[in-house]
C-alpha positions as CSV (number, residue, x, y, z in Angstrom):
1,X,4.5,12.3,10.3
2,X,6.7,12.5,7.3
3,X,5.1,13.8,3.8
4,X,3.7,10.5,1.8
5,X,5.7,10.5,-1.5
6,X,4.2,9.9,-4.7
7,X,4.8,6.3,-5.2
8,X,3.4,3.8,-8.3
9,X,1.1,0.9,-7.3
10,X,3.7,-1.4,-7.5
11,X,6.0,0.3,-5.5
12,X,3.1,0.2,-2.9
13,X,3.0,-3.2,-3.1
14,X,6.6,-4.1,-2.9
15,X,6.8,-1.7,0.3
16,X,3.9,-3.5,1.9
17,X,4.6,-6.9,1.3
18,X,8.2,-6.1,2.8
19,X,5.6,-5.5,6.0
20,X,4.5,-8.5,6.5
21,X,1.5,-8.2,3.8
22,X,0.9,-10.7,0.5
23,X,-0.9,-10.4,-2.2
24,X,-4.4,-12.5,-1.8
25,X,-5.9,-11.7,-5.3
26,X,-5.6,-9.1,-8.0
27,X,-9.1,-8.0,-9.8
28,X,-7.9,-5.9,-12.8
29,X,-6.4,-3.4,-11.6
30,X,-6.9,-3.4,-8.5
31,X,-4.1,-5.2,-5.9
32,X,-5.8,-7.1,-2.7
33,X,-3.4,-7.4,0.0
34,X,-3.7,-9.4,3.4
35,X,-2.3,-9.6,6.6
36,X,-3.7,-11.7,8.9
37,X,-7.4,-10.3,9.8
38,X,-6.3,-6.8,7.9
39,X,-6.0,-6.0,4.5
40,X,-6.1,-3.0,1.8
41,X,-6.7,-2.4,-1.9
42,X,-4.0,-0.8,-4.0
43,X,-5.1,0.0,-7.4
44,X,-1.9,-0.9,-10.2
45,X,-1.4,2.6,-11.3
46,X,1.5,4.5,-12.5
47,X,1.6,6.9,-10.5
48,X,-0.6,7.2,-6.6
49,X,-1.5,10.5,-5.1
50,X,-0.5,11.4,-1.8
51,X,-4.5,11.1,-0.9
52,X,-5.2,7.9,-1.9
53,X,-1.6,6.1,-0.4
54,X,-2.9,7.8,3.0
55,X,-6.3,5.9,2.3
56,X,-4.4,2.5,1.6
57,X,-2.4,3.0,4.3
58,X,-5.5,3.8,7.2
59,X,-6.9,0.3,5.6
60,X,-3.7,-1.9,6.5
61,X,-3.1,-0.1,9.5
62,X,0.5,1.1,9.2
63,X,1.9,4.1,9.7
64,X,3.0,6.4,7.7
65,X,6.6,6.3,8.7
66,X,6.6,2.4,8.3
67,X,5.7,3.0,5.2
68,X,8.4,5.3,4.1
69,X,10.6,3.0,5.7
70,X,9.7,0.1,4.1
71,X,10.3,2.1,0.4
């Protein structure tokens, strides 16, 4: 499993929607992303620890070297 980078919200975004996910609603800051019966929240920050894109990412269920790819 490759190290998560520290990524911005909406570089999050753009990387998961290139996955198949779109956006369903925003609520301030927070993002709402769906794909078919899954989804996650990714909150529109500058900058996203390592901790929390591992949390976003257990919620859409995609791997961590999808994800990388997909940036």
């Amino acid at each position: 499993m490759p190290k998560l980078p520290v990524v911005s919200g909406a570089e999050a975004v753009r990387a998961l929607e290139r996955l198949g996910f779109v956006v369903a609603r925003q609520g301030g800051s927070h993002i709402v992303l769906r794909r078919g019966a899954s989804g996650c929240v990714v909150p529109n920050h500058r900058e996203l620890k390592a901790g929390t894109v591992s949390g976003i990412l257990k919620q859409a269920g995609v791997s961590a070297d999808e994800f990388v790819a997909a940036l």
